[in-house]
C-alpha positions as CSV (number, residue, x, y, z in Angstrom):
1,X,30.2,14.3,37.8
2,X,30.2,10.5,37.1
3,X,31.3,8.2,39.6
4,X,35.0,8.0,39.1
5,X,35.2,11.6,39.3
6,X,35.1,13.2,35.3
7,X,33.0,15.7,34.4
8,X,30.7,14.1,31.3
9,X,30.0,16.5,28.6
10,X,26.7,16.9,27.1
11,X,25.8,16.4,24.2
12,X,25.7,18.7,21.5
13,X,22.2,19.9,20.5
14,X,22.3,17.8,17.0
15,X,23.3,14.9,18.8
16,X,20.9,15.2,20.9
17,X,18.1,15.8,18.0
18,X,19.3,12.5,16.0
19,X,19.3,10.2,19.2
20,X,15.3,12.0,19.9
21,X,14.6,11.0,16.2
22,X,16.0,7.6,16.5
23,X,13.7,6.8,19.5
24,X,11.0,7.9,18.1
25,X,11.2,6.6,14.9
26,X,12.4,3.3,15.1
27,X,9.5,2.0,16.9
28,X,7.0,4.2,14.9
29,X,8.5,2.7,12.1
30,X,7.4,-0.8,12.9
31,X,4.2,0.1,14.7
32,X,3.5,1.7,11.0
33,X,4.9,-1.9,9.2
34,X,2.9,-4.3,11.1
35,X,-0.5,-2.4,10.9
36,X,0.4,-1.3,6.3
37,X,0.9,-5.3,6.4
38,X,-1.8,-7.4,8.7
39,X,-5.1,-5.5,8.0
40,X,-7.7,-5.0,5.0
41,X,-8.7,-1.6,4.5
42,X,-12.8,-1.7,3.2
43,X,-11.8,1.4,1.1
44,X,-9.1,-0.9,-0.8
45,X,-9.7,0.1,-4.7
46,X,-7.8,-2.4,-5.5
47,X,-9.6,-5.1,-4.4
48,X,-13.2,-3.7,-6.0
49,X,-11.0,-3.1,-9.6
50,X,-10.2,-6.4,-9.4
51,X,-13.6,-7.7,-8.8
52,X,-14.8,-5.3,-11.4
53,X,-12.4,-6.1,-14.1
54,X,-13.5,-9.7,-13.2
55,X,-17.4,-9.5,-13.8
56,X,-16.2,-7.0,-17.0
57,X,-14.8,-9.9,-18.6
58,X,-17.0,-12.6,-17.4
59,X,-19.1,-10.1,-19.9
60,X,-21.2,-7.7,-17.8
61,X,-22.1,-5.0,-19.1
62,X,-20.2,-1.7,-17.6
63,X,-22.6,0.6,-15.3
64,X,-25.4,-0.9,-15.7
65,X,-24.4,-4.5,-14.1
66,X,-20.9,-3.2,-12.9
67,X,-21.1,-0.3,-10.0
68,X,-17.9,1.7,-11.0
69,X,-16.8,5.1,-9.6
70,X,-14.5,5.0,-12.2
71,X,-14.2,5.9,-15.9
72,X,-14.0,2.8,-18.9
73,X,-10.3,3.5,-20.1
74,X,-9.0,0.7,-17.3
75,X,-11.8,-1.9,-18.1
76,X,-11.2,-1.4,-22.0
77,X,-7.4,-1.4,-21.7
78,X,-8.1,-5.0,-19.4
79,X,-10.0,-6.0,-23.1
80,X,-7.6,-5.4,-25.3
81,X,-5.0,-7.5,-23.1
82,X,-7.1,-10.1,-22.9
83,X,-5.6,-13.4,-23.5
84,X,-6.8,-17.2,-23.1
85,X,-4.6,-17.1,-20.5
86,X,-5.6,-13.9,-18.3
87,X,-6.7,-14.7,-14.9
88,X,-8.0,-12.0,-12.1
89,X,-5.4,-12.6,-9.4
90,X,-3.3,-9.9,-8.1
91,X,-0.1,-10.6,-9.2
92,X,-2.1,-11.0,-13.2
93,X,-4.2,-7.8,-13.0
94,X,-1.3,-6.0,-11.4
95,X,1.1,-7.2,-14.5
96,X,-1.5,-6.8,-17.2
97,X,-3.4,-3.8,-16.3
């Protein structure tokens, strides 16, 4: 009973499981935001491509001055879209690789 005498009804059970799922979410949500967005992972590949691809082009030679995990298809497509005008910066590699 609420204080001007009605009976409140509850709520129904999905009701109940979207407001749950809202509260919890919402501030997961931007818990999860912040911490994807302000930090540097030292696993990030695609900081150690980019460094790679770099040194590649600068004309090291490919596992035996490069350390790569990975196989030669990226570093050879990154040669055959080499330009004058190719820099290593993200938004570059990103485009052109």
């Amino acid at each position: 009973m609420t204080s001007d005498g009605k009976y409140s009804e509850p709520l129904p059970s999905a009701a109940k499981t979207a407001l749950w799922f809202a509260i919890l979410t919402v501030p997961a949500a931007v818990a999860a935001y912040y911490r994807i967005f302000s930090g540097f992972a030292e696993w990030d590949d695609e900081g150690t491509l980019m460094m790679t691809v770099r040194q590649y082009l600068n004309g090291a030679k490919l596992y035996e001055e490069i350390y790569s995990g990975y196989g030669p298809v990226y570093y050879f497509y990154g040669l055959l879209a080499e330009s004058p005008s190719i820099t290593t910066r993200c938004e570059s590699l990103r485009r052109q690789l």
